[in-house]
C-alpha positions as MATLAB code, in Angstrom:
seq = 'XXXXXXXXXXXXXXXXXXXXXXXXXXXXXXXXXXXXXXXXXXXXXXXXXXXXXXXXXXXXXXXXXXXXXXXXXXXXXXXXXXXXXXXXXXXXXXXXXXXXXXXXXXXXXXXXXXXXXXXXXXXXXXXXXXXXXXXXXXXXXXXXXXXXXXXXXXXXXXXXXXXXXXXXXXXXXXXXXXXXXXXXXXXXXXXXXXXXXXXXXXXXXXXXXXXXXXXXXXXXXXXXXXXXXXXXXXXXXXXXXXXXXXXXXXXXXXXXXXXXXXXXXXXXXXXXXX';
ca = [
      42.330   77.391  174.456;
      40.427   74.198  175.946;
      37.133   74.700  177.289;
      34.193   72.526  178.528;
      31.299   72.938  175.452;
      29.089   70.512  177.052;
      28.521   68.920  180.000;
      25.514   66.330  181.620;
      25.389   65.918  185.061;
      23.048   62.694  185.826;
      20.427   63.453  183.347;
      17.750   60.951  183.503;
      14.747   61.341  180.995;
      12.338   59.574  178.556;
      11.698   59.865  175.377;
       8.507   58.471  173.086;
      10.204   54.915  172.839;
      13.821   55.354  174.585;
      14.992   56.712  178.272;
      18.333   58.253  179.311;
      19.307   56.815  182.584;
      21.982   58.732  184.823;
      24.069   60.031  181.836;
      26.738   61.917  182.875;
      29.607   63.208  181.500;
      31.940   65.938  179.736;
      33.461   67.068  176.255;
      35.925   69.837  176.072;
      36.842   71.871  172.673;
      39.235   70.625  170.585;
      38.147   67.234  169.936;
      36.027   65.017  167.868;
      33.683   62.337  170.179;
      31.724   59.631  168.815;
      28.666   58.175  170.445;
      27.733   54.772  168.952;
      25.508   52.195  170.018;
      22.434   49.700  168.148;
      19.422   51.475  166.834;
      17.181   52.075  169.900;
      20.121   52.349  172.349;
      19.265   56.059  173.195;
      21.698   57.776  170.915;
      19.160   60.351  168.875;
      17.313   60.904  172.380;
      20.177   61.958  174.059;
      20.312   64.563  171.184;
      17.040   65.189  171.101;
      16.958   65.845  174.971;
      19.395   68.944  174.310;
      17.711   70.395  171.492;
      14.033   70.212  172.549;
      12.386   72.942  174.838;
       9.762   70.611  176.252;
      12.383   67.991  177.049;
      11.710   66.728  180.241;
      14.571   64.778  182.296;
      15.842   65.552  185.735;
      19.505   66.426  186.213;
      21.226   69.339  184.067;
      22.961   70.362  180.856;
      25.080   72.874  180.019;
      26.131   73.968  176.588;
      29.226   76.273  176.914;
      28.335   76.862  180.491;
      24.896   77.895  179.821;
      21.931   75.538  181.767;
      19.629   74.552  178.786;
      16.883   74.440  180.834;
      17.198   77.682  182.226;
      18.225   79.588  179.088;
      17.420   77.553  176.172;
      17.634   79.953  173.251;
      21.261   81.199  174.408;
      22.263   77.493  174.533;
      20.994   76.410  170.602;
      22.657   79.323  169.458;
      25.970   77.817  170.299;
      24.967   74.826  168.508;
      25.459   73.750  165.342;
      23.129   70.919  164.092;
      23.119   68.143  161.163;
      20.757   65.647  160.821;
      18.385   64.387  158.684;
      15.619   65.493  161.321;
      16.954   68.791  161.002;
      14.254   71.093  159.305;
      14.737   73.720  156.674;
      12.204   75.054  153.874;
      12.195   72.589  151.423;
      10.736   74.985  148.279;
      13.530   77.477  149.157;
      16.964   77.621  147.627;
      19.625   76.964  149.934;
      20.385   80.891  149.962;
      16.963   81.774  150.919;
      16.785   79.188  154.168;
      20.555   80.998  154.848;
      19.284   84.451  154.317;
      15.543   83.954  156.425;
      17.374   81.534  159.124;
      20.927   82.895  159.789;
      18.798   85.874  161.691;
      18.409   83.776  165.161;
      21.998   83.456  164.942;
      24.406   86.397  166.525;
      27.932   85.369  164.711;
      25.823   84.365  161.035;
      27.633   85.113  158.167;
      26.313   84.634  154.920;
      29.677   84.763  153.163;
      31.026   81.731  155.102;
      27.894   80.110  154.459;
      28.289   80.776  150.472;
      32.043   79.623  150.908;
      31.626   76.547  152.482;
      28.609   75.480  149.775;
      31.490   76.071  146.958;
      33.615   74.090  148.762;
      31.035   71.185  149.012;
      29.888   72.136  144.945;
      26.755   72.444  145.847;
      24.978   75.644  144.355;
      23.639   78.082  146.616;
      20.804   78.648  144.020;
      19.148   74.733  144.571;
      16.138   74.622  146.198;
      16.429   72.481  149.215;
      13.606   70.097  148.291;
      15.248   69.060  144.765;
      19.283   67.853  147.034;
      20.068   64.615  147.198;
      20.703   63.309  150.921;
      24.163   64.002  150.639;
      23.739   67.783  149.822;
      21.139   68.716  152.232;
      23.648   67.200  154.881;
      26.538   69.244  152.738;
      23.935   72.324  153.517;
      23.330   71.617  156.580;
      26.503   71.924  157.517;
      27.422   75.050  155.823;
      24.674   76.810  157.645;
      26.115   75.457  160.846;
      29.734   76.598  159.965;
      28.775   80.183  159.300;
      27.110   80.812  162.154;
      30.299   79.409  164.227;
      28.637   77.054  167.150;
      31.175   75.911  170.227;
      29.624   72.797  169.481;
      28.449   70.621  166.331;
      25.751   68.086  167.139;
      26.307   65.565  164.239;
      23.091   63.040  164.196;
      23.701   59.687  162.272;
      24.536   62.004  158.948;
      27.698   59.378  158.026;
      25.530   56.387  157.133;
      25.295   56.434  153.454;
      27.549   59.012  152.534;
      29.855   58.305  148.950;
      33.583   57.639  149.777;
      34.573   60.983  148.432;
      32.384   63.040  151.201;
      32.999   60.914  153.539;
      36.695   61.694  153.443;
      35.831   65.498  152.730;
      33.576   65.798  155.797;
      35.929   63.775  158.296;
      38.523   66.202  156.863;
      36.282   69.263  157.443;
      35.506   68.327  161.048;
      39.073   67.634  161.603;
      39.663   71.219  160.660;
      36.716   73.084  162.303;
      38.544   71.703  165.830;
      41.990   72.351  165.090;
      41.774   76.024  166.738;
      39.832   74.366  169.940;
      37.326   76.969  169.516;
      34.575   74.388  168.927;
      33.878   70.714  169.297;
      32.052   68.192  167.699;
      29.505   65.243  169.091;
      29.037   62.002  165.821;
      26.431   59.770  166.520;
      26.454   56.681  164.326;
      26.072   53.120  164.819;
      28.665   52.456  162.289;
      31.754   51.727  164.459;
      34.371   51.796  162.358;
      33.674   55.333  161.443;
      33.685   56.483  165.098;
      36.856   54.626  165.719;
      39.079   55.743  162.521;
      37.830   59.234  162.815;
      37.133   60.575  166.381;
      39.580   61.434  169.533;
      37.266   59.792  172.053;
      34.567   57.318  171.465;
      31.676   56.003  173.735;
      28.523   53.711  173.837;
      24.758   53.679  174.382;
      23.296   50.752  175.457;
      19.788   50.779  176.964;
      19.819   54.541  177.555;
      23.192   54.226  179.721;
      26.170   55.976  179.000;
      29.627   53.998  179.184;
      32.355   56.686  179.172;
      34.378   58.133  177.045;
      37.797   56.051  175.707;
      40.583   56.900  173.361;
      39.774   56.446  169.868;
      42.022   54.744  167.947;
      42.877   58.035  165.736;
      42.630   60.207  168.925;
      45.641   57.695  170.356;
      47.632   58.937  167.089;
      47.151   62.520  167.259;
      48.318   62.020  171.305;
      51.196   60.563  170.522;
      51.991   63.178  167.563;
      51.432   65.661  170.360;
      53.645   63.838  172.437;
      56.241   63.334  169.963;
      55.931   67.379  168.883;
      56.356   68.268  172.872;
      59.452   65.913  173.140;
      60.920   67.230  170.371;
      60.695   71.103  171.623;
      61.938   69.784  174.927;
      64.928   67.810  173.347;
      65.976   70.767  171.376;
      66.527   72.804  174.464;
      68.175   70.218  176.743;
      70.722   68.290  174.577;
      73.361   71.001  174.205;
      72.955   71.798  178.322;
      73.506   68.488  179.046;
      76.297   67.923  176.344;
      78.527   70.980  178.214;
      77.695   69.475  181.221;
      79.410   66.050  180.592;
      81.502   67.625  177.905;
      81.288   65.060  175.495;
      78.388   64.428  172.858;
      76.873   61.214  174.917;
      75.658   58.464  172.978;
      71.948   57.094  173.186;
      71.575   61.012  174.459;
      67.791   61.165  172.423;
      66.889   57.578  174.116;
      67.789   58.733  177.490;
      65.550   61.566  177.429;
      62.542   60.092  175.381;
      62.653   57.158  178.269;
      62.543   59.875  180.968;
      59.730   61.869  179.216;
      57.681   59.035  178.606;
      58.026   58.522  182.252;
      56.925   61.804  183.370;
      53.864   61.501  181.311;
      52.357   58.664  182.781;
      52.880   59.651  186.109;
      51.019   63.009  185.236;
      48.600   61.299  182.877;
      47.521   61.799  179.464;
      46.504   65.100  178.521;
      42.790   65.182  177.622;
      41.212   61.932  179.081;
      37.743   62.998  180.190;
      35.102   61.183  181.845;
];
């Protein structure tokens, strides 16, 4: 079922070089968001401003309901994050960081963890220092799939990735939200990643948030949801309606799509958030 993962409610605060200035908004399971914006707009510090204890910003954020401020470790352990900031020991194998750092984490599983590295063919037995970019992101990610986080921070880990992950991971993401147990946050200032791949995509520009709009892909997948919902609906109605008039009535399917479509704008889109 839907829920609110995270939420900012006008969180102003500085960084070492950028600010965040009245940010406020929501994200809701289920769904893939993008945050883009140049280098310097205030992307990585709004990340940063979740993630670090000594963060300092007035206003409030809540990671699946929890106030980070006022219960920080509870809140990180719902999140999952990848980045190349993200810190693991780099003369370990990847199965030693899972084994010594899954601990902090309630829901870890090392099996998942070991199962997701096959999937991304990366052995489990290669020290982190000796991975290439792409698998220490590949690793990353593993660790934060098997500890199951309600939300995936993922921090400008797209920009050089080969064609073939790139597809894999967009693919992986798109899976990891399908039950709406989770949602994930991109950050990248590659647009055309954010808009082929996410349901709702925003900006950063000078530490100010612009609001979240329909991706181009997330406009798709409404519209599939629309079409599967009229479909269920048609089903039901067309043989009511068909005794009613007693006759099979032509243009029947129009009729009803034109009156569906109808209903839906007047009740608006389902999962617009601000």
């Amino acid at each position: 079922m839907e829920k609110e993962i995270l939420r900012f409610e006008q969180v102003t605060g500085k960084g070492r070089k950028f600010r965040l200035q009245n940010v406020d908004f929501t994200m809701k399971s289920g769904y893939i968001y993008g945050l883009t914006g140049r280098n310097g707009a205030g992307k990585s510090t709004l990340i940063k401003t979740i993630l670090h204890e000594q963060s300092r910003y007035k206003g409030a954020i809540y990671v699946d309901g929890i106030p980070v401020k006022e219960n920080y470790a509870a809140a990180c352990r719902k999140i999952g994050y990848v980045s190349e900031d993200n810190v693991f020991f780099e003369k370990c194998t990847a199965m030693q960081n899972a084994e010594a750092l899954g601990v902090f984490y309630d829901d870890f599983q090392i099996e998942r963890f070991c199962k997701q590295m096959r999937a991304f063919d990366v052995p489990v037995s290669k020290q982190y220092g000796a991975m290439s970019r792409g698998e220490k992101l590949k690793c990353q990610l593993a660790f934060a799939i098997a500890h199951q986080p309600v939300l995936y921070l993922i921090d400008e880990a797209t920009a050089g990735m080969d064609a073939v992950f790139r597809l894999q991971f967009f693919d992986c993401m798109r899976r990891l939200v399908e039950d709406e147990s989770c949602g994930v946050l991109l950050t990248s200032h590659i647009t055309t990643d954010l808009e082929r791949n996410t349901d709702y995509s925003a900006v950063m520009e000078n530490g100010q948030f612009s609001g979240w709009t329909e991706s181009i892909d997330g406009i798709l997948r409404q519209d599939d949801r629309e079409q599967e919902a009229f479909g269920k609906i048609f089903c039901e109605r067309k043989n009511m309606v068909s005794r009613l008039f007693r006759v099979q009535i032509c243009g029947i399917y129009d009729v009803f799509l034109w009156h569906y479509r109808l209903a839906v704008s007047l009740s608006g889109r389902v999962g617009v958030h601000s």
